[in-house]
N, CA and C atoms as a LAMMPS dump frame, in Angstrom:
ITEM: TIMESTEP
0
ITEM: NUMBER OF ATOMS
477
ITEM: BOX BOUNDS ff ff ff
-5.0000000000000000e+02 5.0000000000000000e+02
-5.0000000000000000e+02 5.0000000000000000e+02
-5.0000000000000000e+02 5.0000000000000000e+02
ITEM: ATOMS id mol type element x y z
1 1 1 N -328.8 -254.959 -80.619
2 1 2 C -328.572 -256.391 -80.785
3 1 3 C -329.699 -256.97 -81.643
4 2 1 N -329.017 -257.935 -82.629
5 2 2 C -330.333 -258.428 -83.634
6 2 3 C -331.289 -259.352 -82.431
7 3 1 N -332.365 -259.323 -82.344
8 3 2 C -333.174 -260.106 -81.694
9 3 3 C -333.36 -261.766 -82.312
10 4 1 N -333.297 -261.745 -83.495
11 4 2 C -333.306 -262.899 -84.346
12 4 3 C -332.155 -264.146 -83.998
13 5 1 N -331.229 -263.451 -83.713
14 5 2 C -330.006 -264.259 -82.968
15 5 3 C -330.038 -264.774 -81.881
16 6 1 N -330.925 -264.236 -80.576
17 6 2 C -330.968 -264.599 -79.082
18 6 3 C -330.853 -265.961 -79.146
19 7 1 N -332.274 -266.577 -80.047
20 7 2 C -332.952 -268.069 -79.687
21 7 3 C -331.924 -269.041 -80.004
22 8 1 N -331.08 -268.661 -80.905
23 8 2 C -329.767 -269.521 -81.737
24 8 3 C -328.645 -269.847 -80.482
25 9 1 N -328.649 -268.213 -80.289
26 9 2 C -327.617 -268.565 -79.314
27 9 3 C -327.946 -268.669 -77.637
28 10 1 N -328.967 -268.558 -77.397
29 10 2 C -329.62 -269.599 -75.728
30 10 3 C -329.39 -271.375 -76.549
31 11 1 N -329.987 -271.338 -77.312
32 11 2 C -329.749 -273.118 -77.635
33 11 3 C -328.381 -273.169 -77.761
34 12 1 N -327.397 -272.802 -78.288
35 12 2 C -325.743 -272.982 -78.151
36 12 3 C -325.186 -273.398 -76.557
37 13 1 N -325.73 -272.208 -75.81
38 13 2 C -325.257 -272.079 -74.577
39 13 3 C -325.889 -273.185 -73.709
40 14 1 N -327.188 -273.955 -74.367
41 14 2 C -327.7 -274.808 -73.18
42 14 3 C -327.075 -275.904 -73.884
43 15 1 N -326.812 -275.802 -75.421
44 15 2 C -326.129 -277.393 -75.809
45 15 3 C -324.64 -277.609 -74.959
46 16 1 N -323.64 -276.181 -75.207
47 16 2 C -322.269 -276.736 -74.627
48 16 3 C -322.643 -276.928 -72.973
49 17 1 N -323.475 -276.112 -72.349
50 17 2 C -323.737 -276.747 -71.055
51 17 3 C -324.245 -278.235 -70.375
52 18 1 N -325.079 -278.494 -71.244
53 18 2 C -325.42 -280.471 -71.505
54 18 3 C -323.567 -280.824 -71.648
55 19 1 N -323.261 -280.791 -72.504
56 19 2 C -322.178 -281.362 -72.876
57 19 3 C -320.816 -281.266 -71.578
58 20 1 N -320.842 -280.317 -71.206
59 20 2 C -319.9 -279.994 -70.338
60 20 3 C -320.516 -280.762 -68.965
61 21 1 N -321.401 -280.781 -68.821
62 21 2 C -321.555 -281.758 -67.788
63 21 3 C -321.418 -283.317 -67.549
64 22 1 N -321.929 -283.77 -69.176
65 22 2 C -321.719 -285.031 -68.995
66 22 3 C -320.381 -285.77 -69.116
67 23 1 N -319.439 -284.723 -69.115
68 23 2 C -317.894 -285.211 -69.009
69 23 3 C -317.479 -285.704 -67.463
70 24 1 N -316.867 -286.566 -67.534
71 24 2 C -316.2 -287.022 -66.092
72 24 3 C -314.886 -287.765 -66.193
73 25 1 N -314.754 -288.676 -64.955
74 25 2 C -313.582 -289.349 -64.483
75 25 3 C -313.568 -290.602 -65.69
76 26 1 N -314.526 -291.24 -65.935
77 26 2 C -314.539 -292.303 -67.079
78 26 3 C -314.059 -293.583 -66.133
79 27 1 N -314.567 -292.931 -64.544
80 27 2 C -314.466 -294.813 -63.787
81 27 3 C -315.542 -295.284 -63.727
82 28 1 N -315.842 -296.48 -63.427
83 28 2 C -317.178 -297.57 -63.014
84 28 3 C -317.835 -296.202 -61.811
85 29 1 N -319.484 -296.452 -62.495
86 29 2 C -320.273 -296.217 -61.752
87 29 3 C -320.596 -297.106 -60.626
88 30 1 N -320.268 -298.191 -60.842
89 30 2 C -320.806 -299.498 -60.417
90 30 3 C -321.604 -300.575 -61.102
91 31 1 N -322.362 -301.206 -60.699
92 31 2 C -322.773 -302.113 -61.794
93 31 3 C -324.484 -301.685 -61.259
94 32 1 N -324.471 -302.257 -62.375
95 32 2 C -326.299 -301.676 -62.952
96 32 3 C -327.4 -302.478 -62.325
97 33 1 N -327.018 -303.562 -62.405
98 33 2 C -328.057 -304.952 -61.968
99 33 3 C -326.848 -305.941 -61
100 34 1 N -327.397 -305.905 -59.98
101 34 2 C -326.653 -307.042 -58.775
102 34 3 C -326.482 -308.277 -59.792
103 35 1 N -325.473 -308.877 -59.212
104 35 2 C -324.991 -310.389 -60.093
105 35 3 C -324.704 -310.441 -61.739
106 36 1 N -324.665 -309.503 -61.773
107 36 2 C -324.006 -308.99 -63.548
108 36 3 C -322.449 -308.932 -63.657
109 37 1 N -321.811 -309.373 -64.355
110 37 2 C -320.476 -308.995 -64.187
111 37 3 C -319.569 -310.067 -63.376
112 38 1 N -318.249 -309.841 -63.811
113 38 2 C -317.442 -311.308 -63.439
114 38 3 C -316.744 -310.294 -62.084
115 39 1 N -316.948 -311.423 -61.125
116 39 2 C -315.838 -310.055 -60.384
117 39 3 C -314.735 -311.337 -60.202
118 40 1 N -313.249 -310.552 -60.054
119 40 2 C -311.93 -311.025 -60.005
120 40 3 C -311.858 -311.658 -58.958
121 41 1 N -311.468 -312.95 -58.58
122 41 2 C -311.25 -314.079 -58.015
123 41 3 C -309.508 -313.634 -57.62
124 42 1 N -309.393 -313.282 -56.019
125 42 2 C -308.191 -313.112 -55.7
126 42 3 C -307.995 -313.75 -54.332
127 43 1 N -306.943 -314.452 -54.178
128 43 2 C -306.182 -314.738 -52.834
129 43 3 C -305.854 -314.003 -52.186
130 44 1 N -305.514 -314.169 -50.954
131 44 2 C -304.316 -313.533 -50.596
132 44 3 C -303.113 -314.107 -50.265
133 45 1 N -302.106 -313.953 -50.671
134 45 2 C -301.197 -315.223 -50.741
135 45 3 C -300.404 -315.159 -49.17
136 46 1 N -299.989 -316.325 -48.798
137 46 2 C -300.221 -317.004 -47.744
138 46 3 C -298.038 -316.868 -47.821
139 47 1 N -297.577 -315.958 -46.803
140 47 2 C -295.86 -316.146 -46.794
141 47 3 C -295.455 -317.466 -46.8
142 48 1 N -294.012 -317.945 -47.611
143 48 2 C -293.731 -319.284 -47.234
144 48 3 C -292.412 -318.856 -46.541
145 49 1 N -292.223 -317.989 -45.647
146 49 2 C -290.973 -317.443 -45.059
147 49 3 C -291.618 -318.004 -43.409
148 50 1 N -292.18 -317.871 -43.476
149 50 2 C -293.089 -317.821 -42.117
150 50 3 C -293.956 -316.475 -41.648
151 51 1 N -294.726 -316.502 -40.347
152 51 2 C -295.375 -315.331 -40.261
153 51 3 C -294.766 -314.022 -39.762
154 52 1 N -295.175 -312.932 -40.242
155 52 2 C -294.489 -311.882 -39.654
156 52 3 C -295.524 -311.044 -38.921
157 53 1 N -295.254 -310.56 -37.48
158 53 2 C -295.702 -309.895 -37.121
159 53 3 C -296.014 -307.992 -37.367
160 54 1 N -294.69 -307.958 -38.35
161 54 2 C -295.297 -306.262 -38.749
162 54 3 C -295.791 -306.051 -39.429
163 55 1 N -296.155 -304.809 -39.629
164 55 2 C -297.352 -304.691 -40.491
165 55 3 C -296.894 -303.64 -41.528
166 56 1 N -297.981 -304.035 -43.046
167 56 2 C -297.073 -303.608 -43.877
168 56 3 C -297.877 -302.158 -44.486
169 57 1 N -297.661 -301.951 -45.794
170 57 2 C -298.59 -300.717 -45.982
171 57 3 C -300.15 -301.443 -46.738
172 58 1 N -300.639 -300.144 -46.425
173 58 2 C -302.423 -300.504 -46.735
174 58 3 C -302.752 -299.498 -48.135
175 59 1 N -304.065 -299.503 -48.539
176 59 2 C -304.371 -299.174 -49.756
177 59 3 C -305.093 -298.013 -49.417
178 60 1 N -305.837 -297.302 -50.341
179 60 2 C -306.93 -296.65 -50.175
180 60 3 C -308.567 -297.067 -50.838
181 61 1 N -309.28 -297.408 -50.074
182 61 2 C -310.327 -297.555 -51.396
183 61 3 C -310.516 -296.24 -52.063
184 62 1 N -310.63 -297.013 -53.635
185 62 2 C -311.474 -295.475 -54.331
186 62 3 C -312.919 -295.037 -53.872
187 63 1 N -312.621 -293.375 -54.149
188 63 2 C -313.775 -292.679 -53.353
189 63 3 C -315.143 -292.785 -53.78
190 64 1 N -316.391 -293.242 -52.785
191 64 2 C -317.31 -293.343 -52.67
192 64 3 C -317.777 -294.716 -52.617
193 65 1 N -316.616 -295.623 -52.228
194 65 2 C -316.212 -297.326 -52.455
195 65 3 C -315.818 -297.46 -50.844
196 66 1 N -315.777 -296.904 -49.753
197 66 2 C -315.199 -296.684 -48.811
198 66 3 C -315.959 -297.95 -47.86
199 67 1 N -315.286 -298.832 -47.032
200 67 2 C -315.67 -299.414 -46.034
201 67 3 C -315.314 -299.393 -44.524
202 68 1 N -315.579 -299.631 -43.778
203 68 2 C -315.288 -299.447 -42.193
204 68 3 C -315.162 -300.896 -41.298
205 69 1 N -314.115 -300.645 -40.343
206 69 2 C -314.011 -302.293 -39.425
207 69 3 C -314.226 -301.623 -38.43
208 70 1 N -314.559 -302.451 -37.144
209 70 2 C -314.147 -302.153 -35.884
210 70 3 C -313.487 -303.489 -35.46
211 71 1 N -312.494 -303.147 -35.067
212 71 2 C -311.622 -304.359 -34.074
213 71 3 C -311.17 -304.162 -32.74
214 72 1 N -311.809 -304.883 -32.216
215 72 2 C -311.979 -304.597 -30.428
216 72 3 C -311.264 -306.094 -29.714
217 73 1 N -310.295 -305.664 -28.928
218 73 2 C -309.556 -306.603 -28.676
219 73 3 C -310.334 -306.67 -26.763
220 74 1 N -310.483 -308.215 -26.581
221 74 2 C -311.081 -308.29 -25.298
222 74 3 C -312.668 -308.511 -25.61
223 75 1 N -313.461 -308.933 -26.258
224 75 2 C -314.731 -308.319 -26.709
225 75 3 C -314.881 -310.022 -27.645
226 76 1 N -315.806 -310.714 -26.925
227 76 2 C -316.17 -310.637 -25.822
228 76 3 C -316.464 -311.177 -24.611
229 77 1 N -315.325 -311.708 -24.167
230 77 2 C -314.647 -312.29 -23.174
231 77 3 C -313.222 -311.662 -22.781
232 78 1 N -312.789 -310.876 -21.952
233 78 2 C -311.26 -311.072 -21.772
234 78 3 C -310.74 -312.186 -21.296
235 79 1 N -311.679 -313.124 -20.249
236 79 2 C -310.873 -314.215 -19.615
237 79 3 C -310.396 -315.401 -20.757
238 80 1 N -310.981 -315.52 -21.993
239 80 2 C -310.702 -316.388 -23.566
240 80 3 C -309.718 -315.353 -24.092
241 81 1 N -309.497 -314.096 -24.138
242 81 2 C -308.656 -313.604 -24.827
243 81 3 C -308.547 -313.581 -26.31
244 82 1 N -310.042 -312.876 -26.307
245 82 2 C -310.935 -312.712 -27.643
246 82 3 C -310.163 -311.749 -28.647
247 83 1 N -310.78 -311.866 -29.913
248 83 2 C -310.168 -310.402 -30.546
249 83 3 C -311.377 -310.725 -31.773
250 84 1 N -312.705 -309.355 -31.829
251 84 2 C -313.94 -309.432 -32.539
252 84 3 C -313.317 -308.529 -33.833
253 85 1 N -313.421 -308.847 -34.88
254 85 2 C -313.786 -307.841 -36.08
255 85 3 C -315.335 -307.528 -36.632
256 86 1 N -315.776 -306.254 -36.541
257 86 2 C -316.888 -306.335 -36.763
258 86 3 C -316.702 -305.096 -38.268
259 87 1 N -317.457 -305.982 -39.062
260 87 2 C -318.222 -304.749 -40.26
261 87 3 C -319.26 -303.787 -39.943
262 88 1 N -318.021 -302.475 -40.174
263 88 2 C -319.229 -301.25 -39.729
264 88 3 C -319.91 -300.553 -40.682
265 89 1 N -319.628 -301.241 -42.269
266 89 2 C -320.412 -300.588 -43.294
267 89 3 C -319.68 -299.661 -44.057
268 90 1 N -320.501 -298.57 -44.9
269 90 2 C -319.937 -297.725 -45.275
270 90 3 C -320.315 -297.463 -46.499
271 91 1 N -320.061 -296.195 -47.622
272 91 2 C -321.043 -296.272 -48.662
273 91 3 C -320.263 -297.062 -49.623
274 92 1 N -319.397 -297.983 -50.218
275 92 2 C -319.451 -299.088 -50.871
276 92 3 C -319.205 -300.408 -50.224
277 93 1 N -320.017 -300.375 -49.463
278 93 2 C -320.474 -301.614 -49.056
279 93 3 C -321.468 -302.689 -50.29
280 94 1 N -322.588 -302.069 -50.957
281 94 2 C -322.579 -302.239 -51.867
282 94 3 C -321.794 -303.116 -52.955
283 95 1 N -320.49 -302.679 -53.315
284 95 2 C -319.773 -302.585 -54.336
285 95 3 C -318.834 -304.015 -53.249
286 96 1 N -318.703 -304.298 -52.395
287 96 2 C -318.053 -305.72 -51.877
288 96 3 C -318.588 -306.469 -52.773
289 97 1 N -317.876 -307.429 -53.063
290 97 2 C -317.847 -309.093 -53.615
291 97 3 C -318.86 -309.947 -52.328
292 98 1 N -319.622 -310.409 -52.925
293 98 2 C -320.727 -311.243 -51.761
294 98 3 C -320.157 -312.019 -51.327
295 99 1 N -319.301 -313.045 -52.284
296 99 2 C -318.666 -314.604 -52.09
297 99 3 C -316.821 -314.056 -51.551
298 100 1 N -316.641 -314.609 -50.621
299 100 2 C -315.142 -314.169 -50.387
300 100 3 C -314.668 -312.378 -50.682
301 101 1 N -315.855 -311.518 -50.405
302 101 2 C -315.493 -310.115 -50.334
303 101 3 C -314.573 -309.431 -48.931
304 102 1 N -314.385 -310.24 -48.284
305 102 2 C -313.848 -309.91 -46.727
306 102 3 C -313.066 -310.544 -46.705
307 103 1 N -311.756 -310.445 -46.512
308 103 2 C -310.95 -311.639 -46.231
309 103 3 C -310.082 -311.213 -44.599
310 104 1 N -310.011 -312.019 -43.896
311 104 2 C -309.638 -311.392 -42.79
312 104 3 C -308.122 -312.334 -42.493
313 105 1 N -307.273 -312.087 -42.143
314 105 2 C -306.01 -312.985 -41.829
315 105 3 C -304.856 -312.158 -40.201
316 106 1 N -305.299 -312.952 -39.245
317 106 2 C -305.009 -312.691 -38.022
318 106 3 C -303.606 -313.668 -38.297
319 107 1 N -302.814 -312.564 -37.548
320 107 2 C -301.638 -313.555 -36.854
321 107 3 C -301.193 -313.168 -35.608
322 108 1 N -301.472 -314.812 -34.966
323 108 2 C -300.916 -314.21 -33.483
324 108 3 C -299.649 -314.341 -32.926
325 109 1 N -299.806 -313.675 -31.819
326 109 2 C -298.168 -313.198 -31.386
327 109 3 C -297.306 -315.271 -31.151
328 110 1 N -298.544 -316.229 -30.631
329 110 2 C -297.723 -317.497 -31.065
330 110 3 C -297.092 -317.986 -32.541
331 111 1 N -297.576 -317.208 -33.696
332 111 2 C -297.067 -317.704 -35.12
333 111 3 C -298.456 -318.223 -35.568
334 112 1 N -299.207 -318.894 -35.048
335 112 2 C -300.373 -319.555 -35.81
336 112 3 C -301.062 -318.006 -36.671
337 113 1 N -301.582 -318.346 -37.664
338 113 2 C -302.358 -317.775 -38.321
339 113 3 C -303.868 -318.264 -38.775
340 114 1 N -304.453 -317.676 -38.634
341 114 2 C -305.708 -317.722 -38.743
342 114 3 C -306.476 -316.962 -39.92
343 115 1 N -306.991 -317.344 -40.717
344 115 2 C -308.411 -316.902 -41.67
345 115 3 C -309.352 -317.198 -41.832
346 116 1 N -310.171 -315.988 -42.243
347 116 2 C -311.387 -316.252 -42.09
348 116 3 C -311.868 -315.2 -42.932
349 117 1 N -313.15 -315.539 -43.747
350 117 2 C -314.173 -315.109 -44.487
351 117 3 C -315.584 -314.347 -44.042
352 118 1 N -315.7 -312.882 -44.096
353 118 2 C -316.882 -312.042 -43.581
354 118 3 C -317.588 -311.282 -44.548
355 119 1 N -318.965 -311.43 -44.107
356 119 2 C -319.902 -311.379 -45.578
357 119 3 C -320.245 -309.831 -44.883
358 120 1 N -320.37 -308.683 -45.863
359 120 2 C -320.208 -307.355 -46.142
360 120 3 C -321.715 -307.262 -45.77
361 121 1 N -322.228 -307.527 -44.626
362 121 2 C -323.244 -307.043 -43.624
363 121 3 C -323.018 -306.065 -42.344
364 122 1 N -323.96 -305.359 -42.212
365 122 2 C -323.394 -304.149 -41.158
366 122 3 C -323.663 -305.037 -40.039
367 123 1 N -322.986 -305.237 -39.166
368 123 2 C -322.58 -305.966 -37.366
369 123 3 C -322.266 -307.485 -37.542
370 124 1 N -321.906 -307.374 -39.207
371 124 2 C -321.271 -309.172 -38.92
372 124 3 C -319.923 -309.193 -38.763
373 125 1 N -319.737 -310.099 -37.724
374 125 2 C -318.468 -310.024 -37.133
375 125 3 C -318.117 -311.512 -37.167
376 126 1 N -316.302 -311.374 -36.85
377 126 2 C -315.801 -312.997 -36.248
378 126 3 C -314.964 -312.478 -35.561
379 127 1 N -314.675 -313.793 -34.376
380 127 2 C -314.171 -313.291 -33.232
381 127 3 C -313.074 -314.658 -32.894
382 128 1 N -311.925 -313.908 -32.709
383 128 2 C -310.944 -314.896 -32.699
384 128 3 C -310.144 -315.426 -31.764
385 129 1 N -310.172 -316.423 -31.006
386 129 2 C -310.517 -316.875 -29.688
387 129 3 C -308.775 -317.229 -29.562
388 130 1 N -308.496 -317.403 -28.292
389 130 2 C -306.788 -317.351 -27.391
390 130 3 C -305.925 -316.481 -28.485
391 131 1 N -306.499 -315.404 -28.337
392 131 2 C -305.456 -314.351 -28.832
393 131 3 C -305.019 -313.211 -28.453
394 132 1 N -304.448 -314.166 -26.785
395 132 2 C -303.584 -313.087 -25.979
396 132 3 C -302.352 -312.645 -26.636
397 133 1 N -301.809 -311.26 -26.28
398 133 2 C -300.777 -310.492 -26.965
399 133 3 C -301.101 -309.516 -28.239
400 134 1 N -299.924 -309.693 -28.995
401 134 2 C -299.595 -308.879 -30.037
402 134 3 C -300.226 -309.942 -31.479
403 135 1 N -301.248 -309.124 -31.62
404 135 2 C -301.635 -310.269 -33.35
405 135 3 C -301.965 -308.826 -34.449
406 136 1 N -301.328 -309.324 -35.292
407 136 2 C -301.32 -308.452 -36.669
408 136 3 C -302.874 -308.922 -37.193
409 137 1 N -303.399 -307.59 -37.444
410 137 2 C -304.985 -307.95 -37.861
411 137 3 C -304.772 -307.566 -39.451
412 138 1 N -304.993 -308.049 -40.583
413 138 2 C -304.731 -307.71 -41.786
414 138 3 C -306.094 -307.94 -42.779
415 139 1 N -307.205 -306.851 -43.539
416 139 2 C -308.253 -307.12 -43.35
417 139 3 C -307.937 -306.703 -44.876
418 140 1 N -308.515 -308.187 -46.143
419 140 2 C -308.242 -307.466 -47.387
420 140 3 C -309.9 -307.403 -48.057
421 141 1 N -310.393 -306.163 -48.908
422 141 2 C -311.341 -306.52 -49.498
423 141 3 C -311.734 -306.301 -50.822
424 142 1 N -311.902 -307.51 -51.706
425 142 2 C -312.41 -307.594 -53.29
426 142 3 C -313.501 -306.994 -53.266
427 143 1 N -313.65 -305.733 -54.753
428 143 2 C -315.334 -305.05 -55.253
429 143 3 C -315.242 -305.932 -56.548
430 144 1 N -316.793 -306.056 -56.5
431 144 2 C -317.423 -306.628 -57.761
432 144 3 C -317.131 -305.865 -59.305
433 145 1 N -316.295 -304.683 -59.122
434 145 2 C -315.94 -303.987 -59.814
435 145 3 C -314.936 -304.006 -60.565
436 146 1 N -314.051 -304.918 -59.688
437 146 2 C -312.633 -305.205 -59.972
438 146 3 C -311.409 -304.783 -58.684
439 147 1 N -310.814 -305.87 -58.514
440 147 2 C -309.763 -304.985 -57.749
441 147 3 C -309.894 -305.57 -55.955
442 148 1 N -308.586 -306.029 -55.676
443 148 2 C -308.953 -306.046 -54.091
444 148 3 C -307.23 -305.227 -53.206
445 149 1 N -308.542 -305.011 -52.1
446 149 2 C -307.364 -303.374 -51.625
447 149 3 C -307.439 -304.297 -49.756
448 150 1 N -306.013 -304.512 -50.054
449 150 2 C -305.734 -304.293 -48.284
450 150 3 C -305.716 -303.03 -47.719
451 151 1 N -307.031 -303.199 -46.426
452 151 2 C -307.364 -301.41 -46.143
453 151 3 C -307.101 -301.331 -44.388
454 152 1 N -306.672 -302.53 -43.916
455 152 2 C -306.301 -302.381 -42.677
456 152 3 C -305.045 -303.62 -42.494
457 153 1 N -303.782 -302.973 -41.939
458 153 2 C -302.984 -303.989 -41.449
459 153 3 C -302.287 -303.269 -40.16
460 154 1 N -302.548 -303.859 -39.034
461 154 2 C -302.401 -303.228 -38.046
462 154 3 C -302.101 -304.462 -36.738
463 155 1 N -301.355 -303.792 -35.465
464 155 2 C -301.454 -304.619 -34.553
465 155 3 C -301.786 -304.674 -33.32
466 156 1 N -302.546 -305.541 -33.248
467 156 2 C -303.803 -304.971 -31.908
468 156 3 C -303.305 -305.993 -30.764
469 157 1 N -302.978 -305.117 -29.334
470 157 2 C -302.677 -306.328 -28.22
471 157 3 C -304.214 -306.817 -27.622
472 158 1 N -304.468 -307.881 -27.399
473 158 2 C -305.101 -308.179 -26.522
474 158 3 C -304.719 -308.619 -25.323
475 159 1 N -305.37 -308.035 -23.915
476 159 2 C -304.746 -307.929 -22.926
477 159 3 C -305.475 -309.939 -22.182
């Protein structure tokens, strides 16, 4: 083997190796500097049929964007007939919208509906008071990235 050739071709092999790595998915890393960037201003639109108690399908967050609820029905009072949502975090927690990133929309088994706004802190919760029975918990959340994903719609009795 010419020896003169090695050095040519180790630099070939470490250039296509640089290169081959820095290929990917071509999604948001996220954003670079907190408060940079427009994030999308979304509702959630409100039925004019009236409320429905079932529940419909949910999203997935994209991966490594992932968040967590806990919803504990009874908690914390059963004799009020509580129902707590608490933020359990998660690794894009981060990547939530600060202003209106939580949107929470309870409906209870009377028809009233209820919303409410939760700021993407780990153990901040709201807790939603005479909501004995069957209430559809429907939990939507906007990233600063773009994009808002209903990631829980479900129906929780409180006893």
């Amino acid at each position: 083997m010419n020896f003169r050739l090695l050095p040519a071709l180790i630099v070939l092999l470490l250039a296509f190796s640089f290169s081959a790595a820095c290929t990917g998915s071509g999604g948001d890393a996220g954003p670079s500097t907190p408060g940079t960037g427009t994030p999308a201003a979304t509702e959630t639109p409100v039925p004019t049929t009236g409320a429905s108690l079932a529940p419909g399908p949910t999203q997935t967050m994209p991966p490594g964007k992932e968040v967590a609820f806990q919803i504990t029905a009874g908690y914390p009072s059963r004799f009020t007939h509580d129902l707590t949502i608490t933020f359990s975090g998660g690794k894009g927690q981060d990547f939530v919208n600060k202003e209106n990133g939580i949107n929470l929309r309870v409906t209870k088994s009377t028809g009233e509906v209820v919303t409410r706004t939760m700021q993407p802190r780990i153990g901040d919760a709201v807790t939603i008071n005479e909501a004995e029975g069957e209430n559809r918990v429907e939990i939507t959340v906007s990233l600063v990235t773009g994009g808002s994903y209903k990631v829980t719609d479900e129906i929780v009795k409180v006893p």
